[in-house]
C-alpha positions, 0 to 999 in steps of 0.5 A: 336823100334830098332835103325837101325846100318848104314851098309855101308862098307868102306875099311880098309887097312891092311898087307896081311899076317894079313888079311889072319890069320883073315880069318882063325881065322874068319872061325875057329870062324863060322863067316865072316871076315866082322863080326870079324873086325866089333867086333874089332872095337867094342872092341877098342872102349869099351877099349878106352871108359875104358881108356884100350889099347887092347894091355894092356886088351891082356897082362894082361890076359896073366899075368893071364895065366901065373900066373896059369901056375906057380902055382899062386892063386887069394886070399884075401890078409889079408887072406893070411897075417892072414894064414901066421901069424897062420903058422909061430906062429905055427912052425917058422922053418917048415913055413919059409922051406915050403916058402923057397922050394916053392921059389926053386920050382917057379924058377925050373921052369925058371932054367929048361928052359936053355934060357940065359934069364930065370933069367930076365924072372923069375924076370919080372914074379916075379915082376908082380905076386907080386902085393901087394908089391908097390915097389919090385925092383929086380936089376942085376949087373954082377954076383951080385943081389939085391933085394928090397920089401916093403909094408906097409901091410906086417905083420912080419910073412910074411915079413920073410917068403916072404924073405925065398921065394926069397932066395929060389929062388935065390938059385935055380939060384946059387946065395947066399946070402950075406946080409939079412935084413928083418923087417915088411915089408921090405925085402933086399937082396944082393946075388952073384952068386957062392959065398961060 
């Protein structure tokens, strides 16, 4: 026998303007606004059961989308490693180009933006895209940037590969590159802005 669900109604206070744009959204969806918010309830309560804030579940999607608009793709990770391994076995200086345009290519698209704040952006998007490296710190000072990667999963091949990408990048923003250290998973960068 089913579990009857108590339907009585209680009154929820909200912001007016939010409470209309439900509406709307509640109509777009073929549904009363009695019915979306009950669903809200339900998925704040599923989120806190996941010890998940919605705001976190909502911006971690976003980080999805957002990686797929930027050309990202899911992929086993010792799957990656090994193809890098094979590609820069193969032919180095041909691998370390293709990963050294990709990174001007990932940041044409934050350069082509014009906004004052498209560097942050790429680094902040950048960051969080690269998720396999435990610390990946990217620091701004004036005209100077650095950047730092380690992780202990990197083979040699892509620790030198994944510094080829970032140069790449960093180039697309102007920056040149005035100290490259890199070995098995650890990439170190310092570059200036407009340096020759």
């Amino acid at each position: 026998m089913a579990k009857s669900v108590n339907v009585r109604r209680k009154a929820v206070v909200a912001r007016e303007d939010l409470v209309d744009r439900m509406s709307v959204i509640a109509k777009e969806q073929g549904c009363s606004l009695f019915e979306l918010v009950n669903e809200l309830f339900k998925l704040m309560i599923i989120s806190d059961k996941l010890n998940f804030s919605l705001r976190h579940v909502v911006e971690e999607r976003n980080f999805l989308d957002v990686a797929k608009r930027c050309g990202f793709v899911l992929g086993l990770e010792r799957l990656w490693y090994d193809m890098a391994d094979i590609a820069y076995k193969k032919d180095k200086n041909g691998a370390l180009k293709s990963w050294l345009d990709s990174g001007a290519w990932f940041a044409a698209r934050y350069v082509s933006s014009g906004h004052s704040l498209s560097f942050v952006q790429f680094k902040d998007d950048l960051v969080a895209f690269t998720w396999n490296a435990p610390e990946f710190k990217f620091e701004l000072e004036g005209d100077k940037a650095s950047v730092r990667v380690t992780s202990p999963r990197f083979t040699e091949a892509y620790s030198f590969l994944f510094a080829s990408f970032l140069v790449g990048a960093l180039e697309s923003f102007g920056y040149c590159i005035v100290c490259r250290d890199v070995s098995r998973g650890v990439i170190r960068l310092d570059a200036v802005r407009g340096a020759v």
